[in-house]
PAZA-167957 format. One line per field, with one value per residue (C-alpha): x, z negated, y negated; residue number from 1. Coordinates in steps of 0.001 Angstrom, whole numbers, plus 500000, padded with zeros to 6 digits. Each point is the difference from the previous one (the first is absolute). Layout:
REM residues N
px	c(X,...)
pz	c(Z,...)
py	c(Y,...)
num	c(NUM,...)
This chain:
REM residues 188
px	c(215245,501823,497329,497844,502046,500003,496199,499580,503128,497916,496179,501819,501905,496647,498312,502652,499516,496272,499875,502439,498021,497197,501684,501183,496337,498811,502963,498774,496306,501294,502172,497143,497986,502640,499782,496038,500519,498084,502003,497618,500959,498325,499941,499198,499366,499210,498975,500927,498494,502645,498655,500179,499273,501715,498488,502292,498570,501042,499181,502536,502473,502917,499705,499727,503808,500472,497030,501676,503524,498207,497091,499742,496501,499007,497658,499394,497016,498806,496915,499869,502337,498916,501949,499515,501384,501446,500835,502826,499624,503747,500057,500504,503744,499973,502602,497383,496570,497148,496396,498289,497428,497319,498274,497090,500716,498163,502223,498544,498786,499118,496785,501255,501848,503922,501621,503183,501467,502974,501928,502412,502874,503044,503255,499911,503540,500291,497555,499489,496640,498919,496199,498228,497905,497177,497453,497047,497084,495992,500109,502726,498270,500457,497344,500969,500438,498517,503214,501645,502641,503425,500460,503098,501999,503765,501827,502537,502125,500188,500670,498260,498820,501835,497613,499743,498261,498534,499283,497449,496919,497358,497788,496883,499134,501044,503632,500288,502870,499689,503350,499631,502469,500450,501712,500069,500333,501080,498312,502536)
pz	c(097570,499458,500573,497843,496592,500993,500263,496543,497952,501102,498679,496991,499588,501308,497437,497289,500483,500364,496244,498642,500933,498676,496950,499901,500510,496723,498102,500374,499444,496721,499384,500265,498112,497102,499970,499771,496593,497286,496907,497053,496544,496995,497429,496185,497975,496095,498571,496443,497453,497708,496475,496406,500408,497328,501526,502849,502872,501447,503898,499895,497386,502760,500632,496764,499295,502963,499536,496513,501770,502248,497504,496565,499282,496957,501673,503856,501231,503351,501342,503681,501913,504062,502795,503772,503213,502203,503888,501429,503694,502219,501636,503629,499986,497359,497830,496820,498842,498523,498099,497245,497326,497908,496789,498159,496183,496593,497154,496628,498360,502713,501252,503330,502396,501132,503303,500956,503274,501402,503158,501095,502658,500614,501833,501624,499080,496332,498314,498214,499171,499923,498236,499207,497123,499509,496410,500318,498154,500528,496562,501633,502694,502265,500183,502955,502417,497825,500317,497144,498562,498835,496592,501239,503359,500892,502276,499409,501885,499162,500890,500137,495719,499112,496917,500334,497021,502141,496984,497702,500585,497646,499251,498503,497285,497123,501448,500803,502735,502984,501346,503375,500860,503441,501323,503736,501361,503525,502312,502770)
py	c(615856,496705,498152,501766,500349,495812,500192,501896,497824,496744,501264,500978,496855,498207,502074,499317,496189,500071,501890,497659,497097,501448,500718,496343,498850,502319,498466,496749,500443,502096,496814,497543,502363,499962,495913,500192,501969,498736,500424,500087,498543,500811,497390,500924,496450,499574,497266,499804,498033,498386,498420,501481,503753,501827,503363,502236,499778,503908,499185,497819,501015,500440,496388,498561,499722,498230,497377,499389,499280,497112,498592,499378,501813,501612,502531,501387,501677,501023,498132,501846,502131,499605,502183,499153,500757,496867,501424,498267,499313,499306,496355,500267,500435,502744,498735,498904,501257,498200,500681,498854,501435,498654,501703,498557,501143,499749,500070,500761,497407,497555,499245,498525,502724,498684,500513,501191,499426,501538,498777,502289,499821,502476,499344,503491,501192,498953,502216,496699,498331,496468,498973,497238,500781,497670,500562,498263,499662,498456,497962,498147,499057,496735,497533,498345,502868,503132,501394,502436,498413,502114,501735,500802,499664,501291,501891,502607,502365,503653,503467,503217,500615,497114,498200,496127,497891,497528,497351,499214,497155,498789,502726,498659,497004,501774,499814,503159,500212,502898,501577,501607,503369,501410,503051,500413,503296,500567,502909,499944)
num	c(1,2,3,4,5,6,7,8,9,10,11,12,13,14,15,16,17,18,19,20,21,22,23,24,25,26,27,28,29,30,31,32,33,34,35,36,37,38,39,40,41,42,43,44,45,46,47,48,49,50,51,52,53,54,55,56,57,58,59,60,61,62,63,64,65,66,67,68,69,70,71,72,73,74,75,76,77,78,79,80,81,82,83,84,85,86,87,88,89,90,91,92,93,94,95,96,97,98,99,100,101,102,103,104,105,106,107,108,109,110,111,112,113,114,115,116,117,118,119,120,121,122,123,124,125,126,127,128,129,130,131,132,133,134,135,136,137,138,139,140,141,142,143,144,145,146,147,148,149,150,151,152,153,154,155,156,157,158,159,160,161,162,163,164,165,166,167,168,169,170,171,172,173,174,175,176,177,178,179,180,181,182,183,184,185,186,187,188)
């Protein structure tokens, strides 16, 4: 009977240790899993016109007051607003995320579409952003290589709804100057 009740304590401890290790093994394929997340950001840009408008411009009324604080404009109105998702990818150790987006856009009142270009990286415990914002346009254009060159380009840090006025560049040849806005929001 001894033997036995030794018998059945070791299958169950056998059995105990075999379920754990499987257990362990589903842990860790649920842990790699975790790091292969893509964490999507969705990026809302406008590019606002800045020149002598005396008019209200009501898309972007909630922004207005702000623009006045940095420039010294009589007049804003909104030439394009352009929303797109950027899917951050983690690096091999896990500890940063990176992706980048592109948009083709044609504000009002330009014949020649612009570009904006997003690239995107995370440090995966900060909840904090990090882009490089580049505004390009085809009138611009480089002669040598046939390259667009910059309207704008920065980078900023940000968090999750956090608005960034990312600067202003030539607009077109009546000196019209173009301010590009950017709110990031995070889908976790």
């Amino acid at each position: 009977m001894t033997e036995m009740m030794t018998r059945s304590i070791r299958c169950v401890l056998i059995g105990a240790l075999a379920l754990g290790a499987l257990a362990g093994v589903a842990n860790a394929q649920e842990g790699d899993e975790a790091a292969q997340h893509i964490q999507n950001v969705l990026l809302t840009f406008h590019l606002v016109q800045a020149d002598g408008f005396t008019d209200e411009d009501p898309e972007i009324s909630d922004v207005v007051s702000e623009l006045r604080e940095i420039f010294n404009f009589k007049g804003y109105r909104l030439l394009s607003t352009s929303v797109f998702n950027v899917g951050l990818i983690p690096n091999s150790s896990g500890s940063r995320a990176t992706g980048e987006g592109l948009q083709r856009i044609y504000p009002i009142g330009f014949e020649k579409g612009m570009t904006i270009k997003a690239d995107v990286s995370s440090p995966r415990s900060t909840g904090a952003l990090r882009a490089t914002v580049t505004l390009t346009d085809q009138v611009r254009e480089s002669f040598a290589f046939g390259d667009e060159l910059p309207l704008l380009e920065t980078t900023v840090t940000f968090r999750d709804g956090q608005r960034a006025v990312l600067g202003s560049g030539p607009g077109n040849a009546e000196g019209a100057v173009l301010i590009l806005i950017v709110t990031p929001r995070i889908d976790p």
